[in-house]
ZAKE-419993 format. One record per residue (C-alpha): residue number from 1; x, y, z. Coordinates in pm, 1 decimal. Layout:
residues N
+------+----------+----------+----------+
: vofi :        x :        y :        z :
+------+----------+----------+----------+
:  NUM :        X :        Y :        Z :
...
+------+----------+----------+----------+
This chain:
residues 312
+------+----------+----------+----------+
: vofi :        x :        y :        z :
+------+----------+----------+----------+
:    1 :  -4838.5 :  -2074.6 :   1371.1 :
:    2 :  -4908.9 :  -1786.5 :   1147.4 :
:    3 :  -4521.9 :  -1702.3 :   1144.1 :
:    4 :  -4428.4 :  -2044.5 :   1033.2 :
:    5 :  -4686.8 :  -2073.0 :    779.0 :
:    6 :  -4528.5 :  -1716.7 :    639.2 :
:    7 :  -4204.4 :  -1826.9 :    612.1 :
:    8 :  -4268.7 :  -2201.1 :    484.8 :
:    9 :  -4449.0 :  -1940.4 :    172.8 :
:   10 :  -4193.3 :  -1741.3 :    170.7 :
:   11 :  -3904.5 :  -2011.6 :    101.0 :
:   12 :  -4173.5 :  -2211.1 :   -133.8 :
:   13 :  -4239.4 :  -1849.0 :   -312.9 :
:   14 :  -3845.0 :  -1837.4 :   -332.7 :
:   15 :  -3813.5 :  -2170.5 :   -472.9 :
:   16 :  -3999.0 :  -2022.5 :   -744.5 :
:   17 :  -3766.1 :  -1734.2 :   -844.1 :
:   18 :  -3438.5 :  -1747.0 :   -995.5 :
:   19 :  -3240.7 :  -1529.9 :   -823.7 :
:   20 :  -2896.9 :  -1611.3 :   -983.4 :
:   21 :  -2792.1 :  -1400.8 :  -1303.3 :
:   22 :  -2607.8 :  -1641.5 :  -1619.2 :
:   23 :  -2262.2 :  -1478.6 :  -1485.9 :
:   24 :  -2239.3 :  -1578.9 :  -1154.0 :
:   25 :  -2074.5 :  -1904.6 :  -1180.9 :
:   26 :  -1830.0 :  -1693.1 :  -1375.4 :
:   27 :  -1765.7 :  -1453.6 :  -1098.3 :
:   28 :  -1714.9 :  -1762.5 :   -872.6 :
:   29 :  -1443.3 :  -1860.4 :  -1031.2 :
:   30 :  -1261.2 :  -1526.4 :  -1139.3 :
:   31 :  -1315.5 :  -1515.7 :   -752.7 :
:   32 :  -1187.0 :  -1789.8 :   -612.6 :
:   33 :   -902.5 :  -1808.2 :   -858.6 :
:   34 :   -773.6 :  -1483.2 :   -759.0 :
:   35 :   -835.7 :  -1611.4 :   -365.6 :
:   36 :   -599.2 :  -1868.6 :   -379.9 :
:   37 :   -361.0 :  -1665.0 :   -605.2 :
:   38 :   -351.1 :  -1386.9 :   -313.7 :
:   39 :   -349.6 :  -1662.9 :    -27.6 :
:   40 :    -17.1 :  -1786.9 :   -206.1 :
:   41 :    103.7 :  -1413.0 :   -274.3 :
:   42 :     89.9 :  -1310.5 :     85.9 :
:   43 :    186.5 :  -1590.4 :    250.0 :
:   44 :    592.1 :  -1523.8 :     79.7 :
:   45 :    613.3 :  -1221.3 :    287.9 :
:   46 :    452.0 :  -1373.7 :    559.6 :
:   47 :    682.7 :  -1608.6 :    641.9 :
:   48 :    980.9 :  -1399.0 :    479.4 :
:   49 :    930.6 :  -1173.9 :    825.5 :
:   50 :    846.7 :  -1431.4 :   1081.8 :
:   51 :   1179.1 :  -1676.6 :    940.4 :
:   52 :   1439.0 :  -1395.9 :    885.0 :
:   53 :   1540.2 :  -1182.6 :   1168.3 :
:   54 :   1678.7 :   -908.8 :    927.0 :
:   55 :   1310.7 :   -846.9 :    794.8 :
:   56 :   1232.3 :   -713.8 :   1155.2 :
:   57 :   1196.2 :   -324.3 :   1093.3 :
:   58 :    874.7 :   -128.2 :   1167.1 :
:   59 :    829.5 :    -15.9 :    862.5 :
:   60 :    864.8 :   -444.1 :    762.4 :
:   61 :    668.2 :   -503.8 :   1059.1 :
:   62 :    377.4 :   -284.3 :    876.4 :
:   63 :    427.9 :   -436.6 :    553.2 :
:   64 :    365.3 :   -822.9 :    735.9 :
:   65 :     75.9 :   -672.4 :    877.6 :
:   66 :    -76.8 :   -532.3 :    579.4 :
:   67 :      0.7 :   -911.9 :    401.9 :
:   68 :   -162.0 :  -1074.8 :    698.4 :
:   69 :   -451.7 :   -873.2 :    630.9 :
:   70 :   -462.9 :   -945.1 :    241.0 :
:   71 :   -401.6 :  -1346.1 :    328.1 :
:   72 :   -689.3 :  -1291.2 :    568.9 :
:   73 :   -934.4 :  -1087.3 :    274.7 :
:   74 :   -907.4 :  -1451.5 :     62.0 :
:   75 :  -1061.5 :  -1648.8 :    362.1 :
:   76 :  -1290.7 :  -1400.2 :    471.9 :
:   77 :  -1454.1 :  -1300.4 :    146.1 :
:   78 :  -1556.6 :  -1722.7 :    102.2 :
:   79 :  -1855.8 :  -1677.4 :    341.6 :
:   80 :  -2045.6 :  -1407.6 :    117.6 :
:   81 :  -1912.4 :  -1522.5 :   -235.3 :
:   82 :  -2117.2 :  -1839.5 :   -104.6 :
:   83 :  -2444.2 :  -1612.2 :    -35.3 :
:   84 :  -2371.7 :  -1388.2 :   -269.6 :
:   85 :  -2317.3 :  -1569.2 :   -603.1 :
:   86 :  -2430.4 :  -1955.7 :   -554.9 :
:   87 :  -2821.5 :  -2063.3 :   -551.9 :
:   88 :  -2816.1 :  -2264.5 :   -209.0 :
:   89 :  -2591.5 :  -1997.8 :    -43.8 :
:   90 :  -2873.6 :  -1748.0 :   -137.4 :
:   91 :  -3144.6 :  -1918.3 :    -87.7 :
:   92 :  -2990.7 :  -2027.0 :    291.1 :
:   93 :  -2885.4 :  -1669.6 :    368.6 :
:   94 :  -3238.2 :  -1553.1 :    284.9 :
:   95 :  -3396.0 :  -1731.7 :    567.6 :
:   96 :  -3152.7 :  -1769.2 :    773.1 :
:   97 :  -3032.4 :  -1393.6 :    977.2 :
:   98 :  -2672.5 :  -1499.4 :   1104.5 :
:   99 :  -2534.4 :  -1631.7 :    804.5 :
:  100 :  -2590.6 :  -1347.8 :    621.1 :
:  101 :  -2502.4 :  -1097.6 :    868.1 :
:  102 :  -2200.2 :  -1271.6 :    927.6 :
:  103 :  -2058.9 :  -1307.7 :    572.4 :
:  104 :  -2119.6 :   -952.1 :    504.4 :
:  105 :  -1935.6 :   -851.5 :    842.6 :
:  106 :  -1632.7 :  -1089.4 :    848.3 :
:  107 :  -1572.5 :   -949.2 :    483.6 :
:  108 :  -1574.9 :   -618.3 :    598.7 :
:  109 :  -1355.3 :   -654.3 :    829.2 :
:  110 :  -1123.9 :   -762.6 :    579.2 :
:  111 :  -1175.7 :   -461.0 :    303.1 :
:  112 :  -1178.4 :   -193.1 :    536.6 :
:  113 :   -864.5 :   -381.1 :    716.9 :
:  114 :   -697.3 :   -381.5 :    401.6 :
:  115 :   -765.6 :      4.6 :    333.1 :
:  116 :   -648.6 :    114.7 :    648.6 :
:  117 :   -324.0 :   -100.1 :    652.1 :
:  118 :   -280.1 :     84.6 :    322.8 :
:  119 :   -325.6 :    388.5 :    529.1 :
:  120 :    -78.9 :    291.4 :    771.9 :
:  121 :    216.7 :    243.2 :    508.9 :
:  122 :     91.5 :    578.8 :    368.4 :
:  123 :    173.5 :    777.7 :    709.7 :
:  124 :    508.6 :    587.7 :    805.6 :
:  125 :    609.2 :    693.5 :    452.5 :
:  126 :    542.0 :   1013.3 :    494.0 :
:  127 :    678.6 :   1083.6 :    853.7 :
:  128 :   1019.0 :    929.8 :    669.0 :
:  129 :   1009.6 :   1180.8 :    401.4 :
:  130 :    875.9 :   1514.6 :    569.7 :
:  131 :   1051.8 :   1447.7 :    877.9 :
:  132 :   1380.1 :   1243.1 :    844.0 :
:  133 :   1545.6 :   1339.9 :   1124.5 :
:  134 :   1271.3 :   1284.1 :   1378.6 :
:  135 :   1174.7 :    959.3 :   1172.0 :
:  136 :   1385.5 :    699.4 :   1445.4 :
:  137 :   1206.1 :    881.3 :   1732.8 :
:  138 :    868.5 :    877.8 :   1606.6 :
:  139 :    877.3 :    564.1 :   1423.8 :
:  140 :    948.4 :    277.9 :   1654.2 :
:  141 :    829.5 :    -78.5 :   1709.2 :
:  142 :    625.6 :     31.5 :   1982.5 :
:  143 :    413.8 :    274.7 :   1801.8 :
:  144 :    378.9 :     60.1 :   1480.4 :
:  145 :    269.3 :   -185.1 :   1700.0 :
:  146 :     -8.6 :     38.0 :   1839.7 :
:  147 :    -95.9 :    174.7 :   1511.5 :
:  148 :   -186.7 :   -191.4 :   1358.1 :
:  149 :   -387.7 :   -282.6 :   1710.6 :
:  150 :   -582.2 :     34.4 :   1635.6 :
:  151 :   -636.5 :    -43.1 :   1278.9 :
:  152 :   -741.9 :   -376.9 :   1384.4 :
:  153 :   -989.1 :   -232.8 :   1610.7 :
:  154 :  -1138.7 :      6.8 :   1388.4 :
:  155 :  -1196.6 :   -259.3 :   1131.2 :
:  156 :  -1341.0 :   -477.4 :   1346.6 :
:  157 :  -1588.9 :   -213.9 :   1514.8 :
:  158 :  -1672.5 :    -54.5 :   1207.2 :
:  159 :  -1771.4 :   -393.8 :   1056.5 :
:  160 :  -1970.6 :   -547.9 :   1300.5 :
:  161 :  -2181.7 :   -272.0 :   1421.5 :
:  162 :  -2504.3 :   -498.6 :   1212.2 :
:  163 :  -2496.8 :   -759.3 :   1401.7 :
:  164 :  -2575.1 :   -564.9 :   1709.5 :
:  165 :  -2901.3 :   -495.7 :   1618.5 :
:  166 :  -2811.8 :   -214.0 :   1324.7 :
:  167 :  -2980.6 :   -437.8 :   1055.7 :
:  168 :  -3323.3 :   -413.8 :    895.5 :
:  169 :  -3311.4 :   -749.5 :    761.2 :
:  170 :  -3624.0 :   -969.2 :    706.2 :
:  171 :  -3653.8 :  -1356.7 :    598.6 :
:  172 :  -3738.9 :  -1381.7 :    220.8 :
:  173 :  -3445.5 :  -1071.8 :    114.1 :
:  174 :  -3217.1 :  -1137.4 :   -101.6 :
:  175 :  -2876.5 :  -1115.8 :    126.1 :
:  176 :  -2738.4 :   -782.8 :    -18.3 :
:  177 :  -2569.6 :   -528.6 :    225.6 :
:  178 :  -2786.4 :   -244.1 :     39.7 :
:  179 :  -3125.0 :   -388.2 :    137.4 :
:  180 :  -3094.8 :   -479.2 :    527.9 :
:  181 :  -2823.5 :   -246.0 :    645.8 :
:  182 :  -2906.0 :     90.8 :    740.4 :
:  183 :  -2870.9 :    374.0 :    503.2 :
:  184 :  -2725.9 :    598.4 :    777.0 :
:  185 :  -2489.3 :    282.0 :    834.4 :
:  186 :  -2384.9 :    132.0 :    546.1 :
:  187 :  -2349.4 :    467.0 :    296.8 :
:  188 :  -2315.2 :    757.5 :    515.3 :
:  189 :  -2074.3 :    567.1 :    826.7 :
:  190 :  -1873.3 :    254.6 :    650.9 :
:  191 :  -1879.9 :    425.4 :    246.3 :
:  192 :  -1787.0 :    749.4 :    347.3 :
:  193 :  -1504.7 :    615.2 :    594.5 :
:  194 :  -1357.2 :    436.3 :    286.3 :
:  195 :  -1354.5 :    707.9 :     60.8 :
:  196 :  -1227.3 :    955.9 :    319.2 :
:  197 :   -971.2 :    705.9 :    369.6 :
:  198 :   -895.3 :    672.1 :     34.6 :
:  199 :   -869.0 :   1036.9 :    -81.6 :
:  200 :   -652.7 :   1158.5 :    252.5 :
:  201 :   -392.8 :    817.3 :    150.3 :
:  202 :   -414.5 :    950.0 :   -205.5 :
:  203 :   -331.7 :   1353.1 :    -89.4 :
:  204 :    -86.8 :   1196.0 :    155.6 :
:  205 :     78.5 :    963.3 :   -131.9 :
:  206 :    101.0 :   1261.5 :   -390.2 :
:  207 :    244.5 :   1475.8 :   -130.2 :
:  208 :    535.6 :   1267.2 :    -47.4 :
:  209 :    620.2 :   1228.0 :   -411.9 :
:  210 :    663.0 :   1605.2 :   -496.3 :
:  211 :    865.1 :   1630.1 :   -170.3 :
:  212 :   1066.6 :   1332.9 :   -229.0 :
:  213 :   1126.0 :   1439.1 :   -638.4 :
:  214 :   1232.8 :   1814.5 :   -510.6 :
:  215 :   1417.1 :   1676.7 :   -220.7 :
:  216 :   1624.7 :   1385.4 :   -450.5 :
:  217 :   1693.4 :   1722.0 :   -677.4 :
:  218 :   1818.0 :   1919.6 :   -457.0 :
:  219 :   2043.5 :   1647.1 :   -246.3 :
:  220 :   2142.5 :   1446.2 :   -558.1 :
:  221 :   2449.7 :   1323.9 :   -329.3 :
:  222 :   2209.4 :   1206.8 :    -20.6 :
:  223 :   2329.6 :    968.0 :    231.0 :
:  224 :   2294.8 :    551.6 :    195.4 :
:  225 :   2023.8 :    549.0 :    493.6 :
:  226 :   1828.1 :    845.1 :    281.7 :
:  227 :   1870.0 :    664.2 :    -34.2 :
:  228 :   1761.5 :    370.3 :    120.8 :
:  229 :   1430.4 :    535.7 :    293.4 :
:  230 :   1345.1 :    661.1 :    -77.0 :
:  231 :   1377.2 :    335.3 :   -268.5 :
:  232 :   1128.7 :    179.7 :     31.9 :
:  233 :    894.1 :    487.6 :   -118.0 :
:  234 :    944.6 :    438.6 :   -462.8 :
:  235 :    815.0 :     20.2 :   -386.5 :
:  236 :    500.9 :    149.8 :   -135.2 :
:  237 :    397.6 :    419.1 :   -375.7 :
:  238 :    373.7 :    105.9 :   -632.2 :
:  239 :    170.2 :   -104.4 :   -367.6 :
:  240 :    -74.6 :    189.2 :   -288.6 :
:  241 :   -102.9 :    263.6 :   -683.9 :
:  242 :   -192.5 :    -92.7 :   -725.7 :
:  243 :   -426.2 :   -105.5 :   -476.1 :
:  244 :   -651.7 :    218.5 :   -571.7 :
:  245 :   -633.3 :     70.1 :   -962.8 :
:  246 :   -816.7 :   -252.7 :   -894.3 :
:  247 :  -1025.7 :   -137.3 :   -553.1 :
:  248 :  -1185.7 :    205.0 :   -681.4 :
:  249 :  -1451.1 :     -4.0 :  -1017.2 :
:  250 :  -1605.0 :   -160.3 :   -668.8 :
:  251 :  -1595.4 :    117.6 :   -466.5 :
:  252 :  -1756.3 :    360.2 :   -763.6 :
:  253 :  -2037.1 :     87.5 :   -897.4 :
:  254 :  -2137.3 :     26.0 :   -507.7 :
:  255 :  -2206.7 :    397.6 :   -420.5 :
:  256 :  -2393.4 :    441.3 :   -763.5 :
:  257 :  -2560.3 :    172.9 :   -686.7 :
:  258 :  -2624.3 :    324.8 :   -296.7 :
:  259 :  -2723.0 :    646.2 :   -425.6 :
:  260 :  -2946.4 :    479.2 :   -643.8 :
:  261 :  -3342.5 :    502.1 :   -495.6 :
:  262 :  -3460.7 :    171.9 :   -418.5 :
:  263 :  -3717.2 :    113.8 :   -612.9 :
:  264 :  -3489.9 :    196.8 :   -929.1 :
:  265 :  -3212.5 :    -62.6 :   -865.9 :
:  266 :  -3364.0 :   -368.1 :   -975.6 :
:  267 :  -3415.0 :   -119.9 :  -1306.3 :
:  268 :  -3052.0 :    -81.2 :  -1344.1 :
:  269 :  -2902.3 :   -141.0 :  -1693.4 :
:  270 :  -2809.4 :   -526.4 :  -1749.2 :
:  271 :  -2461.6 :   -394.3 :  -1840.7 :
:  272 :  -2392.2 :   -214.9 :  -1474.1 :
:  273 :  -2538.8 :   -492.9 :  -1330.7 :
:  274 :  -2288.4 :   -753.3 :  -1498.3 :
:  275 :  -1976.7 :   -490.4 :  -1387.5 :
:  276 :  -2145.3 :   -431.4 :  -1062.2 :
:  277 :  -2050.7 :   -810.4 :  -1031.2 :
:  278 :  -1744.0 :   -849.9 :  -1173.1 :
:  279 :  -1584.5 :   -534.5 :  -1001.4 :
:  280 :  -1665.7 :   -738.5 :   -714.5 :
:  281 :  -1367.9 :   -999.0 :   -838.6 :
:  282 :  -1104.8 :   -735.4 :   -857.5 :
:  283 :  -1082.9 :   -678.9 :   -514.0 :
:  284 :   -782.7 :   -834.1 :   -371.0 :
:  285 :   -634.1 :   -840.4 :   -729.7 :
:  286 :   -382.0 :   -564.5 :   -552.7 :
:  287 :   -240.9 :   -803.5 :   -314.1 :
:  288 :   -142.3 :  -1020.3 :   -549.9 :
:  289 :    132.5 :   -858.4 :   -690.2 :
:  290 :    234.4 :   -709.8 :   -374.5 :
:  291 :    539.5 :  -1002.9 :   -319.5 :
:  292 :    673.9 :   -907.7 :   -657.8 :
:  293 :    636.4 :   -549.3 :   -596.9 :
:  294 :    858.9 :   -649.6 :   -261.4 :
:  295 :   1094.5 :   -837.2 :   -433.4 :
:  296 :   1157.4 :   -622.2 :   -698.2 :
:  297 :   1168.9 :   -265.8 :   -435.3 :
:  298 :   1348.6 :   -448.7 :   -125.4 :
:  299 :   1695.2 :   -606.8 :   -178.3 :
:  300 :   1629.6 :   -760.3 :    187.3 :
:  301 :   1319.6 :   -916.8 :    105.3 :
:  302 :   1452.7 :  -1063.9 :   -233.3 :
:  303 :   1729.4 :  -1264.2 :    -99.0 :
:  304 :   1460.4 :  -1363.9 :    218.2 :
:  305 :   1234.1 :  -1521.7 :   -102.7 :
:  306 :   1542.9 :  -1644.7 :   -290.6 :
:  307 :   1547.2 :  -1808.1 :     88.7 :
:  308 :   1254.4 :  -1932.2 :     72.6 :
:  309 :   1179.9 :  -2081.8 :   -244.8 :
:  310 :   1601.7 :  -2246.0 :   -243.1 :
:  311 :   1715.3 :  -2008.5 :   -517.4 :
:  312 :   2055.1 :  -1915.2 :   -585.3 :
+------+----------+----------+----------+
């Protein structure tokens, strides 16, 4: 009885609070704009590789995998722009455990999907360029395949670890993954995975440029296959650069905000708070060019859009 009576206070007491900032509904929308323009974006190369048997190459087959994961990041991200940004989502998720768990999993499982598929790109790039001649043995469909059911299984794990039991969360909280996930979890496991991530792609990505740029000076007169293999480069380098321009203003604000003592972060600065929020909206901004980026790179995958879309 004395539970109940708690939480009917509590969600009166909440009533009473505004807990929405004047730029949310403009978040929303940047949000969901960019959402449907990535759904639309991904789903080209999507069906580009399932339609047109000359699309089926591993290194294609990681490319419809990474797009796949990207289409996936616009549906999965609706649960905790709901709870996140909109009063009755946050006022729901506040009393009630599972939906907020749950929107702040499923979404990771999309991010950190969407890393490590960048990851995967990375590494079948760079086995291409450091070891060409091994490239056809070490790079099949088998393995790719078992690369992206690992990287699906990593993401998944990693994300979902809260909602068996690795949670401090409490009715009345505002749903925010910095205030009912673990510190040990949430900054020192699933942070520092991303960044790791992140700065071993970016190593691996520079590497395979300055071997590629001494490589295309020293062979000027390499081979059509070679040629070939660096022109895929040249179009994932763009797709990785992409990615780390509009993903890093999230992935910065949120550990400043992590490292920031807990008492001191509802002090923060109105102006970090507003592009604490709005970084938010960038991510998946990547993916969106990531069709033109293929059509413009990939001979084979412009004439599988021209296809598509009836051109020409």
């Amino acid at each position: 009885m004395e539970n109940s009576s708690a939480s009917l206070w509590t969600a009166a007491s909440a009533e009473n609070v505004e807990y929405t900032k004047p730029w949310y509904p403009h978040v929303l929308l940047i949000c969901e704009f960019i959402a449907v323009l990535n759904l639309l974006s991904n789903l080209m190369p999507i069906v580009a590789y399932l339609k047109i048997e000359q699309l089926h190459t591993p290194t294609n087959m990681l490319i419809f995998n990474q797009s796949v994961m990207d289409a996936w990041l616009s549906l999965a991200v609706q649960p905790i722009l709901l709870v996140s940004f909109s009063r009755w989502g946050i006022m729901h998720a506040m009393q009630n455990k599972y939906l907020c768990l749950l929107a702040h999993c499923i979404a990771r499982v999309a991010i950190v999907g969407s890393l490590l598929g960048i990851n995967l790109l990375s590494i079948e790039r760079a086995v291409a360029i450091f070891y060409p001649y091994q490239y056809y043995t070490l790079v099949t469909d088998t393995s790719v395949r078992r690369g992206i059911i690992a990287h699906w299984t990593v993401s998944v794990v990693l994300s979902i670890l809260p909602l068996f039991g690795w949670n401090t969360w409490s009715p009345g909280g505002i749903c925010l993954a910095a205030k009912f996930f673990p510190r040990v979890y949430n900054v020192f496991i699933f942070k520092v995975v991303n960044f790791t991530s992140l700065i071993c792609t970016a190593i691996l990505n520079i590497s395979v440029a300055v071997v590629a740029k001494k490589k295309n000076r020293v062979d000027e007169e390499m081979s059509a296959e070679r040629s070939g293999q660096f022109k895929i480069m040249k179009m994932l380098l763009k797709v990785v650069g992409v990615f780390y321009l509009f993903r890093m203003p999230q992935l910065l604000t949120t550990m400043f905000y992590n490292f920031t003592p807990i008492e001191e972060r509802d002090g923060l600065p109105l102006w970090f708070q507003v592009i604490f929020d709005f970084a938010k909206s960038l991510v998946g901004l990547n993916s969106v060019f990531n069709a033109l980026i293929y059509a413009q790179g990939s001979q084979k995958f412009r004439d599988a859009f021209k296809r598509l879309l009836k051109i020409g």
